[in-house]
N, CA, C and O atoms as a CHARMM CRD file, in Angstrom:
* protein
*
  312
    1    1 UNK  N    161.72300 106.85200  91.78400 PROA 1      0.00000
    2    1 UNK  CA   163.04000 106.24500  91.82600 PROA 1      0.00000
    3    1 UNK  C    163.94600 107.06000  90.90300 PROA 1      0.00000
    4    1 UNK  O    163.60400 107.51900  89.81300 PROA 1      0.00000
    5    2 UNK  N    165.31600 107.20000  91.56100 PROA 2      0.00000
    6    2 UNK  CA   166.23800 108.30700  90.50000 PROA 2      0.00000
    7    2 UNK  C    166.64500 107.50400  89.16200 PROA 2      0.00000
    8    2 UNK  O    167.05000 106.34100  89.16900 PROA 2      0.00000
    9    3 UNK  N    166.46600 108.35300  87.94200 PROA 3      0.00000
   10    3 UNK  CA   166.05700 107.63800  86.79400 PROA 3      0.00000
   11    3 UNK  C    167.47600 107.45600  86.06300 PROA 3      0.00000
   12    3 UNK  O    167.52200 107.51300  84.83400 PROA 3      0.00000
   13    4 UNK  N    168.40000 107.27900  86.67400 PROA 4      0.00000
   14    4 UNK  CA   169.79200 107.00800  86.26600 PROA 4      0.00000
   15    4 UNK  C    169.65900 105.26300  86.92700 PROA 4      0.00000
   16    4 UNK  O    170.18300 104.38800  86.23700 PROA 4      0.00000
   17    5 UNK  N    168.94500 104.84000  88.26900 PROA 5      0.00000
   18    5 UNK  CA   169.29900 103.81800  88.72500 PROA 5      0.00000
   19    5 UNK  C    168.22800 102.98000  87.20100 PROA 5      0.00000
   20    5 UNK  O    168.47500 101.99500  86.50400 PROA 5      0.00000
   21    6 UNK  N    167.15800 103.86100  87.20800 PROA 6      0.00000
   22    6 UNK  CA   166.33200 102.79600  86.41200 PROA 6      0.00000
   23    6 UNK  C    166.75000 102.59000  85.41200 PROA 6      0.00000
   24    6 UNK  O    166.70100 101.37600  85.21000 PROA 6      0.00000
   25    7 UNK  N    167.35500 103.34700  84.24200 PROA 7      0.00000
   26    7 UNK  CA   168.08800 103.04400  83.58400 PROA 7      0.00000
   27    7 UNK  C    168.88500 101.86100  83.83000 PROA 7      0.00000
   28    7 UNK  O    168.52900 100.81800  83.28000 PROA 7      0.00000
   29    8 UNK  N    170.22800 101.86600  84.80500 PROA 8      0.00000
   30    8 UNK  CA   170.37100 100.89000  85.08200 PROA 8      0.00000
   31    8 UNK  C    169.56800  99.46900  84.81800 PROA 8      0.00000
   32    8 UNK  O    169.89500  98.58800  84.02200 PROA 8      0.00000
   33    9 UNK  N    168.79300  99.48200  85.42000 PROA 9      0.00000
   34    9 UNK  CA   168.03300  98.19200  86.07200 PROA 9      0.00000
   35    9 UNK  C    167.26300  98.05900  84.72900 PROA 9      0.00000
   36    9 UNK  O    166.92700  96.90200  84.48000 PROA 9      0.00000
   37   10 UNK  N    166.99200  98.78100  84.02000 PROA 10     0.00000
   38   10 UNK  CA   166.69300  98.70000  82.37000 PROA 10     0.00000
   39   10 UNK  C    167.37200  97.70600  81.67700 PROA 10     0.00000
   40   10 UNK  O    166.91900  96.61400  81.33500 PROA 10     0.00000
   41   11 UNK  N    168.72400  98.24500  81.45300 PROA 11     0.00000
   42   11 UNK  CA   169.80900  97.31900  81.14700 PROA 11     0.00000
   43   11 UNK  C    170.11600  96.10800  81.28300 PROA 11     0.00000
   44   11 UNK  O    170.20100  95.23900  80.41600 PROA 11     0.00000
   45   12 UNK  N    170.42100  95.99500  83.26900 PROA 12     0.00000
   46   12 UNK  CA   169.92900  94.97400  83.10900 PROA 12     0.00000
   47   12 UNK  C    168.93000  93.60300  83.16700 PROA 12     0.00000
   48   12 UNK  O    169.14500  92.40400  83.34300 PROA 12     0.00000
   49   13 UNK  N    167.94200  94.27700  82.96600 PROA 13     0.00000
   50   13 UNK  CA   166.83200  93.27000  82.83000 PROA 13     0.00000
   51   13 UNK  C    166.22900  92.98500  81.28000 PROA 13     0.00000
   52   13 UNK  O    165.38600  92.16300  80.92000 PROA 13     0.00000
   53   14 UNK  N    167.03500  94.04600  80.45400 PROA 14     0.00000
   54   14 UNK  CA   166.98300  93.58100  78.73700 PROA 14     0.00000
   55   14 UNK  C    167.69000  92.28500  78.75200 PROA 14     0.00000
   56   14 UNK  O    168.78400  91.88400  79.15100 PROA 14     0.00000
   57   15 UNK  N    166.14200  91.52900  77.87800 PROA 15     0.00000
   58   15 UNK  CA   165.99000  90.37700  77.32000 PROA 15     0.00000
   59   15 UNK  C    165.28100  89.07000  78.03000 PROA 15     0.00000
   60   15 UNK  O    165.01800  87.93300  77.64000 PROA 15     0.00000
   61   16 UNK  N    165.07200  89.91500  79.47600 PROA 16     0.00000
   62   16 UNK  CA   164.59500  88.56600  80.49600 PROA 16     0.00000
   63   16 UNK  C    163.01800  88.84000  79.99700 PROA 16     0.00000
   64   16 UNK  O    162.47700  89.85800  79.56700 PROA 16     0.00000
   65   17 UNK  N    162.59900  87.70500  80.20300 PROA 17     0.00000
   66   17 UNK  CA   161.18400  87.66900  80.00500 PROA 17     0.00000
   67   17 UNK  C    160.07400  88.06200  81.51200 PROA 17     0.00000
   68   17 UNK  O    160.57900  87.66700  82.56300 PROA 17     0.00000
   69   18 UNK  N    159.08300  88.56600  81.62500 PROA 18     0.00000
   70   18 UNK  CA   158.15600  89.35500  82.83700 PROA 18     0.00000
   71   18 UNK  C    158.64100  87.95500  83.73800 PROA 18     0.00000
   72   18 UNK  O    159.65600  88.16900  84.40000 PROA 18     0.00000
   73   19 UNK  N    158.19400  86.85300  83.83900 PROA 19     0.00000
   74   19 UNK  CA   158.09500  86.09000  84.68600 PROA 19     0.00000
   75   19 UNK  C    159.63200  85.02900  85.05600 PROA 19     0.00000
   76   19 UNK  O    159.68700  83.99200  85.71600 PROA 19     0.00000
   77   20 UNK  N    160.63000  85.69800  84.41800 PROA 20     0.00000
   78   20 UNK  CA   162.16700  85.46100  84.96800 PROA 20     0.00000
   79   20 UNK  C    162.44200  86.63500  86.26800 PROA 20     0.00000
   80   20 UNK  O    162.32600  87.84700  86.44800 PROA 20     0.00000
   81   21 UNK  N    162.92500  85.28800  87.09000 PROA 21     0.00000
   82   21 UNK  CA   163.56100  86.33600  87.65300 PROA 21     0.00000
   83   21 UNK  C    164.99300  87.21400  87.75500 PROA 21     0.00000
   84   21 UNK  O    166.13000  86.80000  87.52600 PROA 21     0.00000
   85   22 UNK  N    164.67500  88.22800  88.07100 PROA 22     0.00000
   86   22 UNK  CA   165.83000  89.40500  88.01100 PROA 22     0.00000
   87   22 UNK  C    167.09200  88.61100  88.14200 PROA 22     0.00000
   88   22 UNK  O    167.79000  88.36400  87.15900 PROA 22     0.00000
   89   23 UNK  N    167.40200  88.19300  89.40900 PROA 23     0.00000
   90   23 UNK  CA   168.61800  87.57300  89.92700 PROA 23     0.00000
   91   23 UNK  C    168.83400  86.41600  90.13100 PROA 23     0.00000
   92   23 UNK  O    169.44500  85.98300  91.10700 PROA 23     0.00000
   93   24 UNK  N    168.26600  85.63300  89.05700 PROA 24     0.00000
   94   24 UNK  CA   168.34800  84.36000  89.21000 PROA 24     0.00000
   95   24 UNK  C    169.71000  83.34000  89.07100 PROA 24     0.00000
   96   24 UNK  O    170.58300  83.43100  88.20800 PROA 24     0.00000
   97   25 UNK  N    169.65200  82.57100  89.92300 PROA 25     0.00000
   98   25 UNK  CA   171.38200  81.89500  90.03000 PROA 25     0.00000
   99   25 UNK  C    172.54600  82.67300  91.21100 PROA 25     0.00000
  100   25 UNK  O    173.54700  82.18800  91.74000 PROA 25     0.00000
  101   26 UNK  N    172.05300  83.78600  91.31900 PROA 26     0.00000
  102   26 UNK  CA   172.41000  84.90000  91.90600 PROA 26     0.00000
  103   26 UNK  C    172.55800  84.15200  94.00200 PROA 26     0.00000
  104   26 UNK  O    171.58200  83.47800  94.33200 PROA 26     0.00000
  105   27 UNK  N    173.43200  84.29500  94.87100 PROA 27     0.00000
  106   27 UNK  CA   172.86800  83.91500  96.23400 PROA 27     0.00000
  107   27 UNK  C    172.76800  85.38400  96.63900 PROA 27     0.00000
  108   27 UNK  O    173.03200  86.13100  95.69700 PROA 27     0.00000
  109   28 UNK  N    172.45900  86.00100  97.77600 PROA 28     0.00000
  110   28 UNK  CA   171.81100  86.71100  98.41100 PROA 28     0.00000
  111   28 UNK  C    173.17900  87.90600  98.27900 PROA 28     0.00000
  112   28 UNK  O    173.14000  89.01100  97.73700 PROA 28     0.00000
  113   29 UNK  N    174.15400  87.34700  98.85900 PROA 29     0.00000
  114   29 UNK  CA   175.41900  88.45000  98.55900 PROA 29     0.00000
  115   29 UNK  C    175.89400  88.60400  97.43400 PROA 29     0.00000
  116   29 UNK  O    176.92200  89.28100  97.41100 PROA 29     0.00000
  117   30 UNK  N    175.50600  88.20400  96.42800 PROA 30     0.00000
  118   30 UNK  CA   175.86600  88.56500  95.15600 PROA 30     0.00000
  119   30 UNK  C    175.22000  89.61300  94.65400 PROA 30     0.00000
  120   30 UNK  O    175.67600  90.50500  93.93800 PROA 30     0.00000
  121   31 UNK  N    173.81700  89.42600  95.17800 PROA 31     0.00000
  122   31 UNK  CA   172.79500  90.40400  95.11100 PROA 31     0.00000
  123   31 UNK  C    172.77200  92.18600  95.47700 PROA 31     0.00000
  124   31 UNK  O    172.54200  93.28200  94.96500 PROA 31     0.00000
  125   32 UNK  N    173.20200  91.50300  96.78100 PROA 32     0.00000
  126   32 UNK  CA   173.64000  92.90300  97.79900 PROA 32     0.00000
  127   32 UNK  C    174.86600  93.62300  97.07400 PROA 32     0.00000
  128   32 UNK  O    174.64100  94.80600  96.81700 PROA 32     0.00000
  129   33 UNK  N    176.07200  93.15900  96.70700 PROA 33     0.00000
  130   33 UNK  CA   176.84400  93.75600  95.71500 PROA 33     0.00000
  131   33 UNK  C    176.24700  94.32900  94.48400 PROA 33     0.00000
  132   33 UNK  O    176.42000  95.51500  94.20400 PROA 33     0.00000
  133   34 UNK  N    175.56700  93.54900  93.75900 PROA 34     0.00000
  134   34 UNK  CA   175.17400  94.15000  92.50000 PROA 34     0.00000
  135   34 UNK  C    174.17100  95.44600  92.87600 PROA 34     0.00000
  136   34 UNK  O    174.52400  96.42600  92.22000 PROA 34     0.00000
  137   35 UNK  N    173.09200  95.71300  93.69100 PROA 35     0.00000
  138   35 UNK  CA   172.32600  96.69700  93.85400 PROA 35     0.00000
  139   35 UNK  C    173.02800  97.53200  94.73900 PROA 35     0.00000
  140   35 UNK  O    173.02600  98.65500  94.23500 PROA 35     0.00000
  141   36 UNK  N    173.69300  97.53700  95.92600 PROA 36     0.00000
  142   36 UNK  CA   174.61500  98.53500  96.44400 PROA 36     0.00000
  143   36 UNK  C    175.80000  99.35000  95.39900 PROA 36     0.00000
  144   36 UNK  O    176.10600 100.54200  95.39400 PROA 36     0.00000
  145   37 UNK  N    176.24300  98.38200  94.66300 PROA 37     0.00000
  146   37 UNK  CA   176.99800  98.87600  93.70600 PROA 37     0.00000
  147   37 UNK  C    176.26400  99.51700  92.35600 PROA 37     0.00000
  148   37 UNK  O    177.04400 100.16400  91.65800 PROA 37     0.00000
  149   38 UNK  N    175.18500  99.46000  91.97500 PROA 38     0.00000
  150   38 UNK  CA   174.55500 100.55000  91.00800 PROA 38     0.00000
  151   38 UNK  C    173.96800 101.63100  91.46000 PROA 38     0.00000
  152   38 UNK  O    173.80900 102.73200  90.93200 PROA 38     0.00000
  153   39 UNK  N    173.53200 101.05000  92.91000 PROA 39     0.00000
  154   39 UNK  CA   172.81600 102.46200  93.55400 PROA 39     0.00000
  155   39 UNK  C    173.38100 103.37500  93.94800 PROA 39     0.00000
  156   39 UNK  O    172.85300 104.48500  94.00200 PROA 39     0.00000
  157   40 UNK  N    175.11700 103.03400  94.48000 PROA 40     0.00000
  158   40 UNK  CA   176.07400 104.10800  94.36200 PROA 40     0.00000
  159   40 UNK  C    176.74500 104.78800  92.82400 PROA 40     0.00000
  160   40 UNK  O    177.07400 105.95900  92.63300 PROA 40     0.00000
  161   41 UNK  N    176.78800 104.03000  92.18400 PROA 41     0.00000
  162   41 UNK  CA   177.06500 104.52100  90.63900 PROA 41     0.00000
  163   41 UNK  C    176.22800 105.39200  90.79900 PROA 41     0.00000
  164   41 UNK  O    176.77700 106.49300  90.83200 PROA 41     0.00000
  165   42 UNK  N    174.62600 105.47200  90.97400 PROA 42     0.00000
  166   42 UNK  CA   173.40500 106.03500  90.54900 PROA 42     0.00000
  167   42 UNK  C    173.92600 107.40900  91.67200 PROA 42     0.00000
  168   42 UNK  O    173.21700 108.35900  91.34200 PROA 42     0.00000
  169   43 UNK  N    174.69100 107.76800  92.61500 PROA 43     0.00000
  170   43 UNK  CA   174.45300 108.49900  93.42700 PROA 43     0.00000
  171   43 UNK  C    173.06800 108.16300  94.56800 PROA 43     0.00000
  172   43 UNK  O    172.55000 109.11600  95.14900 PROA 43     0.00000
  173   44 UNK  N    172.78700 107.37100  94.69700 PROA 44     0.00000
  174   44 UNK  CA   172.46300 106.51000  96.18400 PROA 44     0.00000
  175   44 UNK  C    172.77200 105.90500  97.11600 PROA 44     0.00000
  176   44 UNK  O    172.90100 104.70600  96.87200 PROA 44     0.00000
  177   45 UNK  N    172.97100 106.20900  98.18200 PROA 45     0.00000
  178   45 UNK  CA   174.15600 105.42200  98.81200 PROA 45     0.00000
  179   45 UNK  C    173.34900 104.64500  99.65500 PROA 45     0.00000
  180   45 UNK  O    174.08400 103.85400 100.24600 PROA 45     0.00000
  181   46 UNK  N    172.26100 104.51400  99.96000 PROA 46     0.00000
  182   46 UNK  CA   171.32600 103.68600 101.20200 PROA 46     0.00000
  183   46 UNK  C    170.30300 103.09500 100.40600 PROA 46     0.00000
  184   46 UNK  O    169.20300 102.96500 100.94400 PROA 46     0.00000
  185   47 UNK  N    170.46400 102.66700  99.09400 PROA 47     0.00000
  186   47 UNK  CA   169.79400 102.17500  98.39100 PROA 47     0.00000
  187   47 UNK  C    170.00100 100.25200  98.43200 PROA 47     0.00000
  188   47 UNK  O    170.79100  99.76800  97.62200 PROA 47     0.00000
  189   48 UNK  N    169.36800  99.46500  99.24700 PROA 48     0.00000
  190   48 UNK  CA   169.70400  97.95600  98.90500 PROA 48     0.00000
  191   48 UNK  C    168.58800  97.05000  98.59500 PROA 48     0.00000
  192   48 UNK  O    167.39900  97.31700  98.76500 PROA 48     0.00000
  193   49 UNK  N    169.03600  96.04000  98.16100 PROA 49     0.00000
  194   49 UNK  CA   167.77700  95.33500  97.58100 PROA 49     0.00000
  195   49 UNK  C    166.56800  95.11600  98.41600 PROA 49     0.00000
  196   49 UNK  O    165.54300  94.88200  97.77600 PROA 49     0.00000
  197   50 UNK  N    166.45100  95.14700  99.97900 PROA 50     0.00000
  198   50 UNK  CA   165.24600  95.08700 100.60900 PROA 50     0.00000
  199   50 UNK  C    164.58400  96.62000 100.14000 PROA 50     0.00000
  200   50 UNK  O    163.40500  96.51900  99.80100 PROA 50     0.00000
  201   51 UNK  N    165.18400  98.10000 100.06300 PROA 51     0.00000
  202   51 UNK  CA   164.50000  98.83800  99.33100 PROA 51     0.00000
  203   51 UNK  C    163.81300  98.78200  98.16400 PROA 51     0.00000
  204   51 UNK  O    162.74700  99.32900  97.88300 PROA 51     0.00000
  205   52 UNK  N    164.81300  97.76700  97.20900 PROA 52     0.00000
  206   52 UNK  CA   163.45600  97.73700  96.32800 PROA 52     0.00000
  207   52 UNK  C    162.47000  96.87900  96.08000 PROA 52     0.00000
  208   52 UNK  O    161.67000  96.80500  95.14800 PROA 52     0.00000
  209   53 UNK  N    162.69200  96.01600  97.37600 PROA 53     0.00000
  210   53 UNK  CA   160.94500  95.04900  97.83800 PROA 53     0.00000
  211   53 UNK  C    160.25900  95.80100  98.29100 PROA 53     0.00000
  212   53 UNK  O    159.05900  95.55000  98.18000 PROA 53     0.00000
  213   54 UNK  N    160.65900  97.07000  99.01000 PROA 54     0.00000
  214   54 UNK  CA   159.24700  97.81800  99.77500 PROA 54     0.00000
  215   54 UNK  C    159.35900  98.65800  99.05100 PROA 54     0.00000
  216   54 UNK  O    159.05900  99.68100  99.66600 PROA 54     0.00000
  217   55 UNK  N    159.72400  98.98000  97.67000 PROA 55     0.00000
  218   55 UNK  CA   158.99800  99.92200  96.47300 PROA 55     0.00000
  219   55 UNK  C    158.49300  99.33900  95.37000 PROA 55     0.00000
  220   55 UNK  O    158.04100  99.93400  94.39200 PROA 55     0.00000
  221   56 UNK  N    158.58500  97.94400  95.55900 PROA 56     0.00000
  222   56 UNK  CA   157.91800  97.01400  94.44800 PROA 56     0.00000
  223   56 UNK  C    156.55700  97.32700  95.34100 PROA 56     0.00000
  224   56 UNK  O    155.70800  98.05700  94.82800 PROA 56     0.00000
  225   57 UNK  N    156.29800  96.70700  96.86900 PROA 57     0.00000
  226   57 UNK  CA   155.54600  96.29700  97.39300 PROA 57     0.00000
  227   57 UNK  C    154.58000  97.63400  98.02000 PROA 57     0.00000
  228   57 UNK  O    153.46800  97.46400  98.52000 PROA 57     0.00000
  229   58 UNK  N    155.26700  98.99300  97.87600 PROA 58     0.00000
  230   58 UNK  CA   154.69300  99.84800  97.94000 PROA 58     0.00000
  231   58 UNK  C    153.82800 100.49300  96.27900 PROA 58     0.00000
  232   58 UNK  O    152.77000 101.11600  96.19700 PROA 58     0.00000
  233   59 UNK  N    154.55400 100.14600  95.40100 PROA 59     0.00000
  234   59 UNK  CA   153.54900 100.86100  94.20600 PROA 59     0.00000
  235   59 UNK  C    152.54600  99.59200  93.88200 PROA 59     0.00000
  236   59 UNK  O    151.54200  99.86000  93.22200 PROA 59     0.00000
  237   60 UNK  N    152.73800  98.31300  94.27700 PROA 60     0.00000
  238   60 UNK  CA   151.58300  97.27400  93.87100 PROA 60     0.00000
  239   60 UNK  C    150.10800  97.57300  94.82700 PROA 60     0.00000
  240   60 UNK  O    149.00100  97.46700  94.29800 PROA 60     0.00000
  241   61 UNK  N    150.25800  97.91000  96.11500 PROA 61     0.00000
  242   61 UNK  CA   149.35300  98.69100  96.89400 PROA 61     0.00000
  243   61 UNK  C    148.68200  99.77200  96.43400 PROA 61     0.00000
  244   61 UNK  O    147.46000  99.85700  96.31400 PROA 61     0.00000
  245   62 UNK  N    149.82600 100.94400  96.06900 PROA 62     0.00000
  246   62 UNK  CA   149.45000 102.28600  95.27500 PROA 62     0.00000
  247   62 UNK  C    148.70400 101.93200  94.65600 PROA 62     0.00000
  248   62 UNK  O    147.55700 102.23900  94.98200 PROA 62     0.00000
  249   63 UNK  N    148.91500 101.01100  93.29900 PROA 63     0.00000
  250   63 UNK  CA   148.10800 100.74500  92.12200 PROA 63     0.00000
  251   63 UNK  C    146.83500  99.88300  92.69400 PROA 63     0.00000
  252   63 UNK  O    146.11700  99.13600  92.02900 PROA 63     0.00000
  253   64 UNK  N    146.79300 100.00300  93.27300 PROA 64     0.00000
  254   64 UNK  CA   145.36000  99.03400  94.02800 PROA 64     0.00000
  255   64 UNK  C    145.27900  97.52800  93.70900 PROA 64     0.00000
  256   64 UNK  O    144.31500  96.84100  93.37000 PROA 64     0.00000
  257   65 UNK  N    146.61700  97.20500  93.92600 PROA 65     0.00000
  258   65 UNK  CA   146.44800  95.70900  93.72100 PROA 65     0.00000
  259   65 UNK  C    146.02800  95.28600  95.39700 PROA 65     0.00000
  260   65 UNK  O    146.27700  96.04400  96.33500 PROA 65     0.00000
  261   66 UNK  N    145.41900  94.07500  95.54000 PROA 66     0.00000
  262   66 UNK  CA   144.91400  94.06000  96.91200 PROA 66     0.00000
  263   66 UNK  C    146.00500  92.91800  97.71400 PROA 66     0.00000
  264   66 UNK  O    146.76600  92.05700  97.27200 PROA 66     0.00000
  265   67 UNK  N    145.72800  93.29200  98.83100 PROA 67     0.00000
  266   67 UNK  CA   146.91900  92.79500  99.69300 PROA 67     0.00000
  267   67 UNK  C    147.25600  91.28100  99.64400 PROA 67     0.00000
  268   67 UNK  O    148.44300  90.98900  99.50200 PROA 67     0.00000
  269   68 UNK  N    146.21900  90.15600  99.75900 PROA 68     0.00000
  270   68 UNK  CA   146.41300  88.76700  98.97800 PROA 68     0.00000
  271   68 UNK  C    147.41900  88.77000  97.62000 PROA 68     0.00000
  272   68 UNK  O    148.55500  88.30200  97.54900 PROA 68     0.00000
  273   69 UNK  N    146.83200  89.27700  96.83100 PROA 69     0.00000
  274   69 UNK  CA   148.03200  89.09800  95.31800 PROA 69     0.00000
  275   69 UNK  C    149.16700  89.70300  95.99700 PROA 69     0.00000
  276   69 UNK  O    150.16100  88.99300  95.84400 PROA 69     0.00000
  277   70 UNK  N    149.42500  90.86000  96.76800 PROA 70     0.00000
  278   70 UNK  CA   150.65700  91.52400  96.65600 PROA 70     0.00000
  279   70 UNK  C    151.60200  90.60200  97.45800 PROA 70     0.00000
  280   70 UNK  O    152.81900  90.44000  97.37000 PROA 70     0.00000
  281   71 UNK  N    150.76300  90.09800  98.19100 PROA 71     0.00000
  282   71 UNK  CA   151.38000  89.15400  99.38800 PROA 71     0.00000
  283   71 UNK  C    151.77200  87.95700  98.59900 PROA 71     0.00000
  284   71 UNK  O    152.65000  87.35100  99.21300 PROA 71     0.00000
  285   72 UNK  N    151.44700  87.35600  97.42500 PROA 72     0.00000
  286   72 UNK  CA   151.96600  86.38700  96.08400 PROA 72     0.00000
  287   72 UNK  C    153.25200  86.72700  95.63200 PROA 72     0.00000
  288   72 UNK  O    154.19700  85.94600  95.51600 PROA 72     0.00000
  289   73 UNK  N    153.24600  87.95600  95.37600 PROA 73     0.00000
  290   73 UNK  CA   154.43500  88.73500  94.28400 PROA 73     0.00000
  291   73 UNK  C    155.60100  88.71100  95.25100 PROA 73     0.00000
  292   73 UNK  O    156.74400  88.59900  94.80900 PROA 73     0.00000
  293   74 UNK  N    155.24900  88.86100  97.19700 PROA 74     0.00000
  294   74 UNK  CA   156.34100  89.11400  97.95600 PROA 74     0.00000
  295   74 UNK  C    156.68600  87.68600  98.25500 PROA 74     0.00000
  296   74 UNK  O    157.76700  87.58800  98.83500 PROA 74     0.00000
  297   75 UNK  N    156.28800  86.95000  98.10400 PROA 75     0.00000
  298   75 UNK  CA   156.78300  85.64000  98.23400 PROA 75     0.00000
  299   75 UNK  C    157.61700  85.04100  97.13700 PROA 75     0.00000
  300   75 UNK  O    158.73000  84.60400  97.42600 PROA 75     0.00000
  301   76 UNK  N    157.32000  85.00300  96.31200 PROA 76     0.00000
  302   76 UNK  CA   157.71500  84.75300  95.12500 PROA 76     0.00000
  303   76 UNK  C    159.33700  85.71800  95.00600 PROA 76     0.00000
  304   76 UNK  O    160.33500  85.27500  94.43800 PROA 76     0.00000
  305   77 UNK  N    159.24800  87.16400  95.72900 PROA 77     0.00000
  306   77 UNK  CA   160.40600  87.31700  95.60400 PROA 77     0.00000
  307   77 UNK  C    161.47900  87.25200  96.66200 PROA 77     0.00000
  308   77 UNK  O    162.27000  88.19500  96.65400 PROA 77     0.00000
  309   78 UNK  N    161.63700  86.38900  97.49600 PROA 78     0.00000
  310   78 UNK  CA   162.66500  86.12500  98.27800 PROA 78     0.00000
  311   78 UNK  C    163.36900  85.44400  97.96700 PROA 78     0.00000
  312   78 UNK  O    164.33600  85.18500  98.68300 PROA 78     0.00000
């Protein structure tokens, strides 16, 4: 992931605790603004939040988490 967005997403996720979620309070288009709009800051322009469910959901695989748990984590984030 280009390490200007993570930065970003560094930012802002200082101070939330592992098991808060990211966008909480947040509805779905609020969402889509906030990650379309850093991922273009970042110089990404096709970057939206379903991308970064299938790169959450692609490195939890990578890392050999097995498809039951990963299938937990994707629920949990809709």
């Amino acid at each position: 992931m280009a390490e200007r967005l993570v930065a970003h997403l560094h930012k802002f996720c200082d101070g939330k605790q592992r098991q808060d979620r990211l966008f909480e309070g947040l509805n779905a288009r609020s969402v889509y603004r906030i990650v379309t709009s850093v991922a273009r800051a970042c110089g990404l322009e096709n970057l939206h939040p379903h991308s970064l469910r299938h790169y959450f959901a692609t490195r939890l695989i990578e890392s050999g988490v097995d498809l039951v748990t990963a299938a937990h984590f994707w629920d949990i984030l809709i």
